[in-house]
Residue, then its C-alpha position, 0 to 999 in steps of 0.5 A: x369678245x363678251x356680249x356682257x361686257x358689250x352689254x354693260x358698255x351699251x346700257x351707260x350710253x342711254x343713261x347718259x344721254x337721259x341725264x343730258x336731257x334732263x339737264x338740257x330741259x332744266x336749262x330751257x333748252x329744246x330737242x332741236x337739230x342743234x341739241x340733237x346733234x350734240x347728242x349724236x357726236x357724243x354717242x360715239x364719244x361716250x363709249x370712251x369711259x365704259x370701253x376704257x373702264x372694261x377693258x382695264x378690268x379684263x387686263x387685271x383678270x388676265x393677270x390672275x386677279x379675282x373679280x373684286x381685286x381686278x375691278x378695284x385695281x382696274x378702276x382705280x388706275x385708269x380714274x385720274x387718266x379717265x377724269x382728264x380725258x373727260x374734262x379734255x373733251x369739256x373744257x375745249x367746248x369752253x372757248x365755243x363762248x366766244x362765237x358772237x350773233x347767230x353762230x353763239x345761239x346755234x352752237x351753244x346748245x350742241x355744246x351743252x349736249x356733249x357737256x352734260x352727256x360726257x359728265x354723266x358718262x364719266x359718273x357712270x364709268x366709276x359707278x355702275x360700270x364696276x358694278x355690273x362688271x362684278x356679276x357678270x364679268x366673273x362669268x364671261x372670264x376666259x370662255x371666248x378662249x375656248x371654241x369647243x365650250x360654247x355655241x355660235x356666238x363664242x366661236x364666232x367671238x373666239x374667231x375675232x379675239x384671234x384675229x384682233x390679237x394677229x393685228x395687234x402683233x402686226x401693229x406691235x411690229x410697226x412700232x417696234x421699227x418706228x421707235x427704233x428709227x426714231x429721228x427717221x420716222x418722226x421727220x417723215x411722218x412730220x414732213x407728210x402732215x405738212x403736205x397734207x395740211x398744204x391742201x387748205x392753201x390755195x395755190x392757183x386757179x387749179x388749185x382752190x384749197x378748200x374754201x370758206x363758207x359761213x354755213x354750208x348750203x342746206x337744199x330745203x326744196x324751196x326756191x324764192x326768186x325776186x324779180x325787179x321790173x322797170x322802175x314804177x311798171x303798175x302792179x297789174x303789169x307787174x302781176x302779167x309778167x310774173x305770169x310769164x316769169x312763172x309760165x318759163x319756171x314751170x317749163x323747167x321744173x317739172x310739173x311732178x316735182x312742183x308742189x306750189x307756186x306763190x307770187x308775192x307782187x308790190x310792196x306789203x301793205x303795212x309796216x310790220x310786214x315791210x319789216x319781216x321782208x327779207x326781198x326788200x322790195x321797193x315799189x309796185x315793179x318787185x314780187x317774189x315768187x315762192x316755188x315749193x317742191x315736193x319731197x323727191x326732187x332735183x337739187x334745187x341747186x340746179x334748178x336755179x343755175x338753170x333759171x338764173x341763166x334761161x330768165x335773164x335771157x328772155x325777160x333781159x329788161x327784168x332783174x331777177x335774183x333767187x334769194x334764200x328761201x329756207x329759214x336758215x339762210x334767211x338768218x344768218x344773212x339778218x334780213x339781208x336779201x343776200x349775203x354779199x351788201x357792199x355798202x357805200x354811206x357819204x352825202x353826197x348821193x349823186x357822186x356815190x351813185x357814180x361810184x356804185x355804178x363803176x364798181x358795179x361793172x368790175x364786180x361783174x367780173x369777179x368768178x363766181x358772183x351772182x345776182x349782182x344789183x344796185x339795190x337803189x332805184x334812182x329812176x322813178x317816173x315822177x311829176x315834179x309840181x313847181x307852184x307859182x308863190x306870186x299866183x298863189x298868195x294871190x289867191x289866198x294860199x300858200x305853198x303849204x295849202x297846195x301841197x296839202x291840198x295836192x297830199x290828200x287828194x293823192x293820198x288820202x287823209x288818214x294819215x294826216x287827219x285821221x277821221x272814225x265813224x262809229x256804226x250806230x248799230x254795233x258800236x263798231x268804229x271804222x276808219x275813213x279815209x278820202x282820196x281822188x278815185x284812181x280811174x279819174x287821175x288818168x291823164x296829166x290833165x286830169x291832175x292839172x284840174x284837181x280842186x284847191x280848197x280854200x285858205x281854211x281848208x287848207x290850214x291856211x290862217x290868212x285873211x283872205x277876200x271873199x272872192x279869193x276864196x272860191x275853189x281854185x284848180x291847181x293848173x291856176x298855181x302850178x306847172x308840171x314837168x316830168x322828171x325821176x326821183x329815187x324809188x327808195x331812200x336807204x339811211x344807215x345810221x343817219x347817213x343816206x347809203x347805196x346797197x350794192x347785193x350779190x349772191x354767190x354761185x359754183x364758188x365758196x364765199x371767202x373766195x368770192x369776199x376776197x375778191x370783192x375786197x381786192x377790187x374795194x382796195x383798187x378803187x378807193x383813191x375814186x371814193x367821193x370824199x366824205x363817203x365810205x364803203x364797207x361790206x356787210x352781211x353774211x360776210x361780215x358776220x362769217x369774218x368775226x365767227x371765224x376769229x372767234x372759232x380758230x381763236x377758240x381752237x387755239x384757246x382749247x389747245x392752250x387749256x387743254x394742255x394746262x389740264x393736263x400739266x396740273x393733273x400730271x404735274x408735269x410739263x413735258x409729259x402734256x407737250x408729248x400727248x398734245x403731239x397728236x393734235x397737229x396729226x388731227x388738223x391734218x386729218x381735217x384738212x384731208x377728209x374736207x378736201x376729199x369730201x368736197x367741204x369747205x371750211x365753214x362753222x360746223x367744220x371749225x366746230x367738229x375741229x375743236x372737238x376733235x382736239x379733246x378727243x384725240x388727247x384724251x386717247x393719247x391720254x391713255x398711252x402716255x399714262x400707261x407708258x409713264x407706269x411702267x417708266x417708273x417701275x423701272x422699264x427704259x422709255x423705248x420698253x415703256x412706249x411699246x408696252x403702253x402702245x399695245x396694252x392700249x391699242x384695244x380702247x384706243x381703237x374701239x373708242x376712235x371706232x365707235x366715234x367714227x362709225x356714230x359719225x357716219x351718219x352725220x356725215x352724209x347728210x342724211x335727212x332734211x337740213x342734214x347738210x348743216x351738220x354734214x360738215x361737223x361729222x366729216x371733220x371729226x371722221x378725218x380728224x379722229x382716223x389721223x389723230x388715232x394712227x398719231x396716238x398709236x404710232x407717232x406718241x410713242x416715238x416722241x415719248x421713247x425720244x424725249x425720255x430716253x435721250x439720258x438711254x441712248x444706247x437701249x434698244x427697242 
């Protein structure tokens, strides 16, 4: 209750978040969401090394101490204790290197904000700290104690130390009947972290559990619907529909909140730029259609409920799907037009394509699943063109020359016979390229009166008569019939492959996976021999994010306690701190399941934060209890000493945490609903692993310790 010691604890912070900064720029690192967010979780963690350090300090002046004795007992007797709390809340950031793809690029650097800013801390907590605390504790020493001799701000500190010290006599009482119900409380307060940890399970169809999302879903006010009309419509017709299409989007949106509509028709003219398109479109019948909202509008998410139902309704020859539209989605899906591709490879196309189109249908079924689509068109209008060999060699042709002939009137010669001319006057080179106009292949016809070049024109090196070289219609050579042919042709790794895409709506992707996979296994005794099918996208990539978190989890346990086990040389002492971690994960489970969260990347990732935090506090009651064991106290004396000596820097460091995460948690400000999930877990985990630290530590320090003392008392 000192606004100095409150001022020294603030000043370390900006300090150590400078010194984070410092070592993130000389890393190449930038100020980023992800950067930004580590330096938000490790403001509530940074109070840690400083609270600890004054609050010690303010213990050996209550002894009778002067300054300089106080300050050098106090720092030194919580220095190894500080420096493993510290190295316990790095060393869980260690196994964060096993994430792979784009969750290692997006982690990374969160990782290395709470790294740099936890180090500095700790350097500050032993060097200025103490030093600030010599010339302005001494004059802050007992006068909070004292109503009378102060103004406001003293009676209003006076008012909180007293109501501080009734809740730690209040909190010194339900210690005192835990520990003396030991084997009681301790199976109690097990059997209810169990329950709470069942939430995560699915149990049901009332029962979800939480889920699993890759990341959470962030509302970037923008929507991008694709639409697909029948195969080979022209792009005019294709430009007159998305006119309607966009004329029903606007009737929902309204016009208030719709900052633009863009519509992207046909396929992009160059390569580069069919590459970087992530709608995948495949003829003149796809366009996207870009809506951007402005800043105060409707969740976007409702919106495209509202259209992915109305659209299919009145344009039922149309197949529309709403594909990511903010940068993000659009990386983790790795230019996929969705996140869900079941792909199935094999040679043999047409037995695939049967198999697609019967998986296609009991995919339909499966809660959840959205915008489910045969990415391959096998119905193109087309005009198979059969030449007759015999006529032609009487001619003078080949089979070659007709279709060369045939390709450049189509087509163009540029691409097979590139051919410049240079402006005389500037220098500059164009190309040119030659081609029948399209206004007069406007009939079959039309086509069948197209003009063969002779042998040489063609390529042809035959000795030909003079009269088989007169021009020649391609009627003369060849028939036509109509028929279809495949609008795209999908390769993945050499082998052909049918694409089937989904998206995902009202339900978590693992659940949605899960099902997908289920119905994969029902029907694969039908898979043609010689394919194969696998699903990829998000859902591949979520799968091996997952592993490489919850075996990083595990791995952040394991190191942790071994830290703990080399700096205590002790191998039952670390097991007794590391009790309150399962009290932690349930705490998770709890404030996710409350909250409405998935289990998702960010959530695994405030998971494995949340296990160095929760030891280091429980760092701090198992070394005070384990001093005064062995200045001779009993382990049940021991437990309670330690729990209320500690109860103030446990406390003020889970509080602080848990207040510097709120914001996080809500998901304020634009894409904050990426780093929601971190923030909600930490919360959930610290508010747990604090009642454990306080309570549940204790209990199992007085049980393992005092076993050789059964008959002492609390």
């Amino acid at each position: 209750a000192s606004w100095r010691s409150t001022l020294i604890i603030c000043i370390s912070i900006p300090l150590s978040i400078l010194a984070s900064i410092i070592c993130l720029s000389a890393l190449g690192e930038t100020i980023n969401i992800m950067t930004l967010g580590g330096l938000a979780l490790a403001v509530g963690i940074l109070v840690d090394d400083a609270t600890v350090t004054i609050e010690n300090i303010n213990y050996h002046l209550e002894q009778g101490k002067d300054v300089e004795t106080a300050i050098m007992d106090g720092a030194h007797q919580i220095a190894l204790p500080a420096l493993v709390s510290t190295l316990a809340i790095c060393i869980v950031f260690i196994p964060m290197l096993l994430l792979t793809g784009i969750a290692h690029y997006l982690f990374i650097p969160l990782a290395e904000a709470v790294v740099f800013a936890m180090l500095a801390s700790y350097v500050l907590s032993r060097t200025l700290v103490p030093t600030l605390a010599k010339y302005w504790v001494k004059q802050s020493l007992h006068v909070h104690m004292d109503e009378q001799q102060g103004g406001i701000m003293m009676r209003l500190f006076a008012r909180f130390e007293h109501a501080f010290e009734r809740t730690r006599e209040n909190y010194r009482g339900v210690l005192q009947a835990a520990l003396r119900a030991r084997w009681s409380f301790l199976v109690k307060f097990m059997l209810a972290g169990i329950a709470v940890s069942s939430l995560v399970l699915p149990l049901g169809r009332y029962w979800p559990g939480l889920g699993e999302d890759f990341f959470p879903a962030v509302d970037a006010g923008q929507i991008k619907l694709h639409l697909r009309a029948r195969t080979g419509l022209r792009i005019e017709e294709t430009a007159a529909l998305c006119d309607q299409v966009e004329a029903s989007v606007r009737q929902v949106i309204p016009q208030a909140e719709i900052a633009s509509v863009v519509d992207n028709i046909g396929v992009p003219y160059s390569g580069i730029n069919l590459t970087y398109s992530s709608s995948a479109p495949v003829g003149p019948g796809d366009a996207d259609i870009f809506v951007s909202l402005k800043p105060d509008h409707h969740p976007s998410a409702e919106y495209v409920d509202t259209l992915r139902v109305r659209l299919n309704r009145e344009f039922p020859s149309t197949t529309f799907s709403f594909l990511p539209a903010d940068i993000v989605s659009q990386i983790l899906n790795f230019g996929l037009p969705s996140p869900i591709d079941v792909q199935i490879s094999g040679f043999n196309v047409e037995a695939n394509r049967q198999f697609a189109d019967a998986l296609l249908q009991k995919l339909r079924e499966v809660p959840g699943a959205v915008d489910l689509r045969i990415q391959q068109a096998f119905d193109y209008p087309s005009l198979q063109v059969d030449v007759d060999r015999s006529k032609a060699q009487l001619l003078g042709m080949t089979q070659r020359d007709v279709a060369s002939n045939l390709l450049i009137s189509l087509s163009g010669s540029f691409q097979t016979s590139p051919s410049f001319w240079i402006d005389p006057a500037s220098g500059t080179q164009y190309s040119v390229s030659t081609q029948t106009p399209q206004p007069r292949l406007d009939s079959l016809n039309a086509l069948a009166t197209t003009p063969l070049g002779t042998p040489s024109v063609g390529g042809s090196t035959q000795a030909v008569s003079t009269a088989a070289q007169a021009p020649q219609m391609l009627a003369n050579v060849a028939t036509f019939r109509r028929g279809v042919s495949p609008a795209v042709v999908s390769h993945y790794d050499a082998t052909p492959v049918i694409d089937i895409y989904g998206a995902v709506q009202g339900m978590d992707l693992g659940f949605v996976s899960s099902r997908v996979d289920r119905i994969i296994a029902q029907m694969k005794d039908q898979l043609p021999k010689g394919s194969r099918i696998q699903v990829r996208g998000q859902v591949q990539t979520m799968n091996s994010s997952f592993y490489g978190l919850l075996i990083g989890l595990a791995g952040a346990i394991v190191l942790v306690y071994l830290l703990m086990v080399v700096n205590f040389q002790s191998w039952l002492d670390p097991f007794i701190i590391i009790t309150a971690l399962p009290a932690a994960l349930a705490g998770i489970v709890a404030m996710l399941f409350a909250t409405h969260t998935t289990i998702n990347v960010p959530a695994l990732t405030g998971a494995i934060m949340c296990m160095g935090v929760a030891t280091a506090n429980s760092i701090l009651v198992v070394s005070f209890a384990r001093e005064r064991l062995n200045a001779g106290e009993d382990a049940a004396a021991a437990a309670l000493n330690a729990g209320t000596t500690r109860f103030r820097p446990v406390l003020m460091t889970a509080l602080a945490m848990i207040i510097g995460m709120v914001p996080m948690a809500l998901g304020f400000g634009d894409g904050g609903e990426q780093n929601a999930p971190l923030g909600r877990a930490v919360i959930g985990g610290l508010v747990f692993a604090t009642m454990a630290t306080l309570v549940f530590v204790p209990s199992v320090f007085a049980l393992i310790h005092g076993r050789p003392q059964r008959g002492a008392t609390a």
